[in-house]
Every structure is written in C-alpha cells, then in structure tokens.
C-alpha positions as CSV (number, residue, x, y, z in Angstrom):
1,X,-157.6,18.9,182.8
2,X,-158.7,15.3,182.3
3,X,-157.4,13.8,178.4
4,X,-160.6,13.0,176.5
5,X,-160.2,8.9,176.1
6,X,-161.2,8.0,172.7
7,X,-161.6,4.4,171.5
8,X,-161.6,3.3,167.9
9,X,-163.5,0.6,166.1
10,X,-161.6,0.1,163.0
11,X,-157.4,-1.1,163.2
12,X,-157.1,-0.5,159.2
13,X,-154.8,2.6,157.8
14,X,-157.5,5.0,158.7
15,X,-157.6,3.5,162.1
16,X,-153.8,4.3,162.5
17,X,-154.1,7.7,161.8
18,X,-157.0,8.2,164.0
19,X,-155.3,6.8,166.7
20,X,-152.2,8.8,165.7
21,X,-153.9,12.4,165.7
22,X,-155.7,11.5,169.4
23,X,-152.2,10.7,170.6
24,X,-150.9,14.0,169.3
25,X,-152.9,16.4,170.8
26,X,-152.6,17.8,174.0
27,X,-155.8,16.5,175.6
28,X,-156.6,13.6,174.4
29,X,-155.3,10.4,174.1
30,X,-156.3,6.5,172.4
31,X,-157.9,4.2,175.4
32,X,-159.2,1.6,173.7
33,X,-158.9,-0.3,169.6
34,X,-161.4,-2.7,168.5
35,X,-161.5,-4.7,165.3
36,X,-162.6,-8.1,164.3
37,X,-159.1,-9.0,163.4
38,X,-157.8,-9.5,167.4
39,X,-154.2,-9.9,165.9
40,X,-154.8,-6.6,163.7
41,X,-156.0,-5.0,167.2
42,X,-153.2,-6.1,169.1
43,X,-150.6,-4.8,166.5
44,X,-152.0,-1.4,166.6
45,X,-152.4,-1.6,170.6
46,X,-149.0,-2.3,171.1
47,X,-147.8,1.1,168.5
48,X,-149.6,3.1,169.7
49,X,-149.7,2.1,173.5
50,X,-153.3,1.3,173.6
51,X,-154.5,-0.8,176.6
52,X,-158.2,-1.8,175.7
53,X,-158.5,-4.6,173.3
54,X,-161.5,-5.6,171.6
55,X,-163.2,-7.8,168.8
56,X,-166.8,-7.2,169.5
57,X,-167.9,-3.7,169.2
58,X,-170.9,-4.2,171.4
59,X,-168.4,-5.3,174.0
60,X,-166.4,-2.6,173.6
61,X,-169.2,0.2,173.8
62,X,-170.3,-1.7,177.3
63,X,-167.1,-1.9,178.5
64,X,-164.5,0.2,177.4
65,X,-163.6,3.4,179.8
66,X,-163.8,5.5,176.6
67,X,-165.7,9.3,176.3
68,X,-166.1,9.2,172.6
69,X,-165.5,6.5,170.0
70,X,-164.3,6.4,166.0
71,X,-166.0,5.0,163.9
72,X,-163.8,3.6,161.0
73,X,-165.1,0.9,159.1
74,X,-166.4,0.6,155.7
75,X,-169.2,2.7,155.1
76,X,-172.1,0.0,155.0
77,X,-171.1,-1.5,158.7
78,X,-171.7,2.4,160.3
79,X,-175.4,2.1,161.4
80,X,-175.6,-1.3,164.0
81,X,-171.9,0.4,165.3
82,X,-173.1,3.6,165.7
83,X,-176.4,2.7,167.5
84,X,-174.6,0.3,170.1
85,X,-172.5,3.0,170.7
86,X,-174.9,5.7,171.2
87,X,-177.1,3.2,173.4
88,X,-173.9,3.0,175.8
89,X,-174.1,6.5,175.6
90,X,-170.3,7.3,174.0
91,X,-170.1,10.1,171.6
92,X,-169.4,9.7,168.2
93,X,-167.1,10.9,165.0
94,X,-168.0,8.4,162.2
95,X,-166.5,8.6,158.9
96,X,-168.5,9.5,156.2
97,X,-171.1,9.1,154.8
98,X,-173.1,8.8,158.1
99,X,-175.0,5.7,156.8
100,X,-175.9,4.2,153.1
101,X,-179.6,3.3,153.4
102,X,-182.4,5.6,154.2
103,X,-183.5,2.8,157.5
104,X,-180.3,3.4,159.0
105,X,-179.9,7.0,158.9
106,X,-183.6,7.6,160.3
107,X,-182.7,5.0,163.2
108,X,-179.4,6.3,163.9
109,X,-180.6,9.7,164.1
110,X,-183.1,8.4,166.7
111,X,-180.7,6.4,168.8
112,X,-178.4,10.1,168.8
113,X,-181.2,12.1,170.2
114,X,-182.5,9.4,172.5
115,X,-179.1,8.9,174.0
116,X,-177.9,12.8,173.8
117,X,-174.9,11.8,172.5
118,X,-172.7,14.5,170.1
119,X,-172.1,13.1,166.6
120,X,-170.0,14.5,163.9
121,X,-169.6,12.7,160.5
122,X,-166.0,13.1,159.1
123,X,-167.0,15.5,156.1
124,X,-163.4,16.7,156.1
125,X,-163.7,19.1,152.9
126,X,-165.1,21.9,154.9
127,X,-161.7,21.9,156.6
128,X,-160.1,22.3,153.2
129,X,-158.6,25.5,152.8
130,X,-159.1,26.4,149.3
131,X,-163.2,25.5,150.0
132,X,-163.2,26.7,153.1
133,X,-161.7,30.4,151.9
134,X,-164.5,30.0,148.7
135,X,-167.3,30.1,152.0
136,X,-165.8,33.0,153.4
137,X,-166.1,34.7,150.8
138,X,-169.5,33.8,149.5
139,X,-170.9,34.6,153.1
140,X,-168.9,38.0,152.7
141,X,-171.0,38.7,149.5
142,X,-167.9,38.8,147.5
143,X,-169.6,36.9,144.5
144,X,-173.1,38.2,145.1
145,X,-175.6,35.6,145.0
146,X,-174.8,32.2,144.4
147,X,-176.6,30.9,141.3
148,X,-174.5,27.2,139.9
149,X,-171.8,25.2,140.9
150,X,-169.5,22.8,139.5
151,X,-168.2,20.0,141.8
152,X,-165.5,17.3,140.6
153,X,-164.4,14.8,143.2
154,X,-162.8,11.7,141.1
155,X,-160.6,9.2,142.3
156,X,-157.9,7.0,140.0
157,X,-159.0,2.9,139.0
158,X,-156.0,1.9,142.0
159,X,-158.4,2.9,144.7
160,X,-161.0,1.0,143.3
161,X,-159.0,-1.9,142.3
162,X,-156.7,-2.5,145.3
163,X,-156.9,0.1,147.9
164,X,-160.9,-0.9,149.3
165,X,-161.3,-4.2,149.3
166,X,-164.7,-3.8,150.0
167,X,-165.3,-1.0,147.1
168,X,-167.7,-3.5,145.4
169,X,-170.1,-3.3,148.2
170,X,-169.8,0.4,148.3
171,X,-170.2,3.3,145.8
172,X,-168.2,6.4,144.8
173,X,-171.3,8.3,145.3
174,X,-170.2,7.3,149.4
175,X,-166.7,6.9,148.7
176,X,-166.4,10.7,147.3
177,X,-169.9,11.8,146.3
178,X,-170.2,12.0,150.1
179,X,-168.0,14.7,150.7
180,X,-168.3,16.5,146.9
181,X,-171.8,16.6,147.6
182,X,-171.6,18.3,151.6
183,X,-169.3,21.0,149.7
184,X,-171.6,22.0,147.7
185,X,-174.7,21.8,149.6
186,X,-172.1,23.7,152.3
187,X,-171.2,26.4,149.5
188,X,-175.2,27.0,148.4
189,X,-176.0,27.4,151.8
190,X,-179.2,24.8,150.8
191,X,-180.7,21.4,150.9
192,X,-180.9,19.6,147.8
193,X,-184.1,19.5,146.6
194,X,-183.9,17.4,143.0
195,X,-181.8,15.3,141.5
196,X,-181.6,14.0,137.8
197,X,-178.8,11.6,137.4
198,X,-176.7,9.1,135.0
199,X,-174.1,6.2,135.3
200,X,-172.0,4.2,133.6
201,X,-170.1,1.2,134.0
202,X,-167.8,-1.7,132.8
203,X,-164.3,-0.4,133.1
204,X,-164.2,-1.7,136.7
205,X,-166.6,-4.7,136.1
206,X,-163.7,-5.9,133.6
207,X,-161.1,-5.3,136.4
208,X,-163.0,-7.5,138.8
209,X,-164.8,-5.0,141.1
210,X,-169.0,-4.7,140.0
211,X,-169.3,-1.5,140.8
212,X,-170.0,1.7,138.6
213,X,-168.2,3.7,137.2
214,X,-169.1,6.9,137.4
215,X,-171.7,9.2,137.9
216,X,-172.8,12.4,136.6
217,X,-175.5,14.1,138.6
218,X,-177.5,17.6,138.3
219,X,-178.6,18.8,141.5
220,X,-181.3,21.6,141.9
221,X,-181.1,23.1,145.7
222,X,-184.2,24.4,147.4
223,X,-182.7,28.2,147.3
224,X,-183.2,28.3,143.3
225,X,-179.3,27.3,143.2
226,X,-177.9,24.8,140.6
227,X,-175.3,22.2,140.1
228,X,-173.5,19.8,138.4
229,X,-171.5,16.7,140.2
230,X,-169.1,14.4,138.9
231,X,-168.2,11.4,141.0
232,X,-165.7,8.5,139.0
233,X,-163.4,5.9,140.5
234,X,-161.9,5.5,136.5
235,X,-159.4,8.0,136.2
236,X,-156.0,6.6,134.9
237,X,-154.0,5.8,137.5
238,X,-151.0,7.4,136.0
239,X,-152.7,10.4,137.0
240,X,-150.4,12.9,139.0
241,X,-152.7,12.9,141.9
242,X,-155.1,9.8,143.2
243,X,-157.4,12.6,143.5
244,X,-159.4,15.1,141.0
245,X,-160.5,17.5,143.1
246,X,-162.3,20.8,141.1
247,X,-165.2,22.9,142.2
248,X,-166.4,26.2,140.5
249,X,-169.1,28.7,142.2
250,X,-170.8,31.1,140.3
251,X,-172.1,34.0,141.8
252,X,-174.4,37.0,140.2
253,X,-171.1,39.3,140.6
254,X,-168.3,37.0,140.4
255,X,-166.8,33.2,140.3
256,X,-164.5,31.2,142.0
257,X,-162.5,28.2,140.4
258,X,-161.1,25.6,142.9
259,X,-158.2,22.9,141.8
260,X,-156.6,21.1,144.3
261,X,-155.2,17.9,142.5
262,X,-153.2,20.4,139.9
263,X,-152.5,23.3,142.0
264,X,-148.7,23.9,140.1
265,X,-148.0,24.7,143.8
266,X,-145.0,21.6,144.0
267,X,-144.3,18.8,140.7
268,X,-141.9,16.3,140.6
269,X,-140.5,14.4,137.8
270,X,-138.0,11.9,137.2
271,X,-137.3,9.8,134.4
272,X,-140.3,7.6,134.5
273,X,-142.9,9.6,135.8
274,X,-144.5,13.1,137.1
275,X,-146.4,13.7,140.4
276,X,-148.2,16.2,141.9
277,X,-147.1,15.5,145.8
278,X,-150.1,16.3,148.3
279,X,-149.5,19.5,150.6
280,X,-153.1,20.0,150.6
281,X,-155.2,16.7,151.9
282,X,-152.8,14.8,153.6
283,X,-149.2,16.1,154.1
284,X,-147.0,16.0,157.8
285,X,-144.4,18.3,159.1
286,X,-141.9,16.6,161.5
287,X,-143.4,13.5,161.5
288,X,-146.5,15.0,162.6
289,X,-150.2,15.1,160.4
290,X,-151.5,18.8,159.0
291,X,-153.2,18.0,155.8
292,X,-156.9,19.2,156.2
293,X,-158.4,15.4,156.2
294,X,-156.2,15.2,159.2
295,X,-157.8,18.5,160.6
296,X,-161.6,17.5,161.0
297,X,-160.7,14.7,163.1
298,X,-158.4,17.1,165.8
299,X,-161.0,19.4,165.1
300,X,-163.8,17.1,166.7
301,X,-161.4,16.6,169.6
302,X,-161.3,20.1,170.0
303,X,-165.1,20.7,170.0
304,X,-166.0,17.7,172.2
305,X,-163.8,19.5,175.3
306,X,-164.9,23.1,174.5
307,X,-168.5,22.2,173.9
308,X,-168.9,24.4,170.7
309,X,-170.8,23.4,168.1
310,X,-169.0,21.3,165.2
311,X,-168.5,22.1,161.7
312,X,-170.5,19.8,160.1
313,X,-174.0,19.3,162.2
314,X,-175.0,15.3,162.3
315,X,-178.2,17.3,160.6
316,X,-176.0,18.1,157.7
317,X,-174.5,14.3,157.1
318,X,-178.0,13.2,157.2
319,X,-179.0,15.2,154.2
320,X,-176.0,14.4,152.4
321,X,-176.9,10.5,152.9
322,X,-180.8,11.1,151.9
323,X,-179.3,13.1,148.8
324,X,-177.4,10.6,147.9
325,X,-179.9,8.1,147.9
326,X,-182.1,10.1,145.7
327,X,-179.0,10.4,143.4
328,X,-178.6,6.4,143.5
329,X,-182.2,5.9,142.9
330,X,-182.4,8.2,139.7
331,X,-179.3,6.9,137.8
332,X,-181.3,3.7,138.3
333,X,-184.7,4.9,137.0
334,X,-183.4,7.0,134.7
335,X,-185.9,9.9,135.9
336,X,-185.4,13.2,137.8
337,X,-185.8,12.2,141.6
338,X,-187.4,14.5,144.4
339,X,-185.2,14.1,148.1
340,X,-187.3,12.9,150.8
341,X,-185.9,14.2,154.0
C-alpha cells in the first residue's frame, strides 16, 4: 500500500519526534517540515530526509503533496494553522489543547466539518496505561458507579522557566490542565457542567515569566459526578520526576489510585541526587519511541489508514477547550462558572 505522507508545521523538539515516529512506522513516512525559522526547517529536513521545505504555513497547506499535517506549535498559534489547513483539505493531529479562545474553537470546528477533514487533538493520557487500565475497569463496573475524582497533573518551575519560551503567553491550565482535565472528563464518562475555581501566583512572576501559578479547580460533571483538579507549573525542580502525575476515582463499590511520577517501579541515586527515570510517558527501546505520549501520535497514523474512529473525538478536545475556558474565567471572577458548549 501507498505510505500516508505527513507534513509538519512545527521544527522544535516536539517536531523531531513527530517526524521521528512517522518515519518509524511501516506506512507512513515525513513529506514535508515547515517552520518560520527556514534554517531550523532545513536542519530537521536534512535528519530526517525530508524533501518539502517551508516557512509559510499557508504555502505549505497549498502546496505540499502531504495527506495529513501536525500541528506543533505553541498552543495559541493552533486555530489560523489549523483552518488553512483544513481549507486545503489535509487532515489534521494538532497538539493539545485544540485552541485557547472560545472564537477559535467554534471556527475551527466549522472549517473541520465544512472541509470533511479527520482531526484528532493529541490528548495523549488516554494512551496512558495506568489510566487507560482505570477505564477498563470502570466500564467493566468494577468500582460500581463513579461518584468523585481526584486529578493532579503538575509540572516542576524548569518547564516554566526555561523549557517554553512562550509559557508566559500560555497557561498550565493548556499546558497540563488540557490533558488532566480530558482524563477525567474521559473517566466520568461526562461533560463538565460547572466549574468553581482559584489561582495563585508570584513564584513565577519573581522568576520572570507572568504567568500563574497554579490552579485549583472543582469540577461538577452533568452525570451528578464530582472532581477536584490541580494544575501547577511550581513544583521544585529537584523533584524526582518533571512530572506529578496522580488521579484517584471513586466508585460506589470501589477506588482506584493512580501515581505515575512515583511509581517505585525504577530510582536512581547517586551522590548528588535521586531520580525517578520515565518508563511510563516517554521512554525508547533500541533507539526507537514507546512511551504512551509517543503512542497517540502512531496511534493517529494508524487510524487515518484503517479508517476507524480515533480515541479522542475532535468533539471531545472541543469540550476540554470550552471547559477550560470556564475554569480561566472563574479563577478570575472568583464565582462558580456554568460551561457554555
């Protein structure tokens, strides 16, 4: 069979690894890199053998011989991307959140049915194996029915501080809350339908990025369900793991307790220091990517050539992104906050 072609707009880190996983599997391969940066482009062209080179994304989308196109750029440059794309008529996998104002969600949505183009929004904690197991058994009825939840998706100040150079113009609410709040709407099986939420900053504001803290966020879901979210980009970064990554369901017959940033599954410690190394998110065997944030992206691969439907619906990352907004809009008010979807 034909090798889906799959074009990237995006040459960062994330970019790499895109381009890395198309090139790895069997039938499908990296056509086409496009980033502002043409020397950034070129590099990655030339490691990974791509032969389209671009700098305008409108260009690209008009002109590249591409089926499908990642998108990979910070989170508030998604929506004009993703429309230009879809009006070109390329399918999409955009990483989350699908878009950060309530405007560009509605008109991307639009532009996705207008063009019948298949989206997926790179919500790669459904692919986690710990959360996916926790649906499989919920579904089974294994905890009877779900009542609260408890999700904990924290980051350490590094990220914050040097990692996104653009984390000032974002949010952990899109950074993490994102994906921490898909799980749980995921694990509920329901829409948020109220949010009541707090924040706090200056720890990062006195590092140089003006940006929050942290948030702390109840969520009521329109099945009766319950929850609480914490989202922070302040943990210290001595931390074993960048990431704090704890969810708890409570069922009416039983719980489940999720850690995977101190799973006690491998530590290692030398004289200066302790770490928790990552088997769980991003890890590679013989050179080659396995961690579950690696998965969603093969996985979309997968389901563009087979046709199924994909994990998370563009529906889903929609919601997520109105939550969100709700969430954003009530730490600001200071006053409970109903979604409008």
């Amino acid at each position: 069979m034909e090798k889906l072609r799959m074009g990237i707009v995006g040459a960062g880190t994330w970019g790499e690894t895109h381009a890395s996983i198309y090139n790895e599997h069997l039938f499908a391969q990296t056509v086409a890199i496009c980033d502002s940066n043409r020397t950034r482009a070129e590099q990655m062209a030339a490691k990974f053998g791509i032969q389209e080179v671009y700098t305008d994304y409108r260009e690209m989308a008009q002109k590249s011989s591409c089926d499908a196109i990642a998108i990979v750029t910070p989170d508030f440059l998604h929506a004009d991307i993703a429309v230009a794309c879809a009006n070109a008529g390329k399918h999409l996998l955009i990483e989350k959140p699908l878009a950060t104002t309530r405007e560009d969600v509605y008109r991307m949505m639009e532009a996705f049915e207008k063009n019948k183009v298949r989206v997926m929004v790179d919500l790669h904690n459904r692919w986690n194996p710990t959360v996916n197991t926790a649906k499989q058994e919920i579904e089974a009825g294994s905890l009877g029915t779900p009542y609260s939840a408890y999700g904990r998706l924290n980051d350490v100040k590094w990220v914050a501080t040097d990692m996104l150079s653009w984390a000032a113009k974002s949010s952990i609410l899109w950074f993490l809350g994102s994906h921490s709040l898909d799980t749980l709407r995921w694990l509920m099986n329901s829409d948020v339908e109220r949010v009541y939420a707090v924040s706090r900053e200056g720890v990062l504001k006195n590092l140089g990025v003006d940006v929050p803290d942290m948030y702390l966020t109840t969520l009521e879901f329109k099945n009766g369900c319950i929850a609480q979210m914490e989202n922070g980009w302040i943990t210290p970064n001595a931390n074993t793991c960048i990431n704090d990554i704890k969810f708890t369901v409570l069922g009416t017959d039983g719980m489940i307790n999720i850690d995977c940033s101190s799973h006690n599954m491998i530590q290692m410690v030398t004289d200066t220091k302790v770490t928790t190394p990552d088997i769980i998110v991003k890890n590679r065997i013989a050179g080659k990517v396995k961690g579950f944030a690696y998965e969603s992206i093969r996985s979309y691969v997968d389901r563009l050539i087979d046709g199924q439907d994909f994990l998370v619906s563009v529906e889903d990352a929609a919601h997520t992104s109105l939550a969100l907004l709700a969430v954003l809009e009530s730490a600001k008010t200071g006053n409970p906050v109903t979604v409008q979807y």
